[in-house]
C-alpha positions, -999 to 999 in steps of 0.1 A, spaced: 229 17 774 234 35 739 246 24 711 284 41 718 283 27 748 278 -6 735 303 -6 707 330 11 735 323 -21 756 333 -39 728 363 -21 720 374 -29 758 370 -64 752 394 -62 718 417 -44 739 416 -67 772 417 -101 744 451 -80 732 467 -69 766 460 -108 772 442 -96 809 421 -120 814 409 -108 848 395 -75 832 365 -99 814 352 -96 850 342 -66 843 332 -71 809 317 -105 808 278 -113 825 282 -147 843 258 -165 825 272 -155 790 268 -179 761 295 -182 735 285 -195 700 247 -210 713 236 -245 698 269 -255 682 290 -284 694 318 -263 710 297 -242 727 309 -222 761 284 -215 789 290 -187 813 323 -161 824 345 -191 839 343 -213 806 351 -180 789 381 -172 810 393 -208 806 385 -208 765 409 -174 765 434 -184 791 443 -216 767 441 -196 731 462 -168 747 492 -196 760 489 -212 723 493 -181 709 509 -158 731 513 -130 707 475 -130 695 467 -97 688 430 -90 674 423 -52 651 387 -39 647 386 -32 607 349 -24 611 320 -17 639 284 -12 639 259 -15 665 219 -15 669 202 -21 697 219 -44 722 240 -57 696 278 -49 686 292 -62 648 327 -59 645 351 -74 620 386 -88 629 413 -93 617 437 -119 643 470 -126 640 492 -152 664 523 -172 666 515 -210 675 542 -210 702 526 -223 732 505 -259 736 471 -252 731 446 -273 735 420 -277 710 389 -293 723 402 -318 744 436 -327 724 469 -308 733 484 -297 701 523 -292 708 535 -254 695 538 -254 659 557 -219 657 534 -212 629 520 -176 621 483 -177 613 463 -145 600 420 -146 597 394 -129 603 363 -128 629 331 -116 624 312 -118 663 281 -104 667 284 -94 707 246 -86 728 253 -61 751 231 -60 786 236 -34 811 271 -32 802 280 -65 802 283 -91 768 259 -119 774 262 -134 743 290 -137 711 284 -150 677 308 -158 657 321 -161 620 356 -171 617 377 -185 590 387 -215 604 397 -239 577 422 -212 565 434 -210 604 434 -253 606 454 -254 571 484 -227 586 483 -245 616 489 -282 595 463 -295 614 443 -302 579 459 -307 547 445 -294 511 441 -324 487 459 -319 452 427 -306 437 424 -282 466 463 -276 464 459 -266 424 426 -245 430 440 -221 458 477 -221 451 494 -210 480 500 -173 490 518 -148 513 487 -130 532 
């Protein structure tokens, strides 16, 4: 596949993760995909995929994801993004249900997507999470942390 095509089969995923249509990463998703390879939370294959997204979408049941950048080479996709959400659901974060918060969160992704015969097999990923965990009140800054990076409206 080309390059275009590559990046457009990323842009479909963006676009099913924000119509929330799970059943659309059918088409989208190869069935032994790998999500985040050799780290503790990582997710094998379409189903664990579907199940990852079905939970973050009824946490969040606004989440919306915009591209802010793309570039591809080879069989690989970059794209930057920028996610925002409402914590309005119960999501379930790694094994412990985490009651709605109604908390706004805002961060950004960088995923590195392979791309093989139209179909991701593979997503990297960079995401702000300690920024996301803080919003959510799931971590707490300490006073130094609290006097180093003030709180702000972003």
């Amino acid at each position: 596949m080309s390059i275009e095509e590559n990046k457009e089969i990323v842009r479909r995923l963006v676009a099913a993760f924000n119509k929330h249509d799970v059943a659309l990463l059918d088409e989208l998703i190869a069935s032994d995909f790998v999500d985040a390879p050799n780290t503790p939370f990582e997710l094998r294959g379409l189903d664990s995929f579907k199940k990852f997204e079905t939970n973050f979408i009824k946490g969040f049941p606004d989440y919306h994801e915009t591209i802010d950048d793309i570039i591809a080479e080879g069989d690989k996709v970059w794209v930057w993004l920028s996610v925002t959400g409402t914590h309005t659901g119960e999501w379930n974060l790694f094994g412990i249900p985490l009651p709605p918060t109604g908390k706004k969160i805002t961060y950004s992704v960088i995923n590195v997507w392979r791309i093989v015969d139209g179909k991701a097999v593979e997503r990297k990923s960079l995401r702000d999470m300690l920024d996301f965990f803080n919003k959510l009140g799931i971590i707490e800054p300490t006073e130094k942390a609290k006097k180093l990076f003030p709180e702000n409206d972003r």
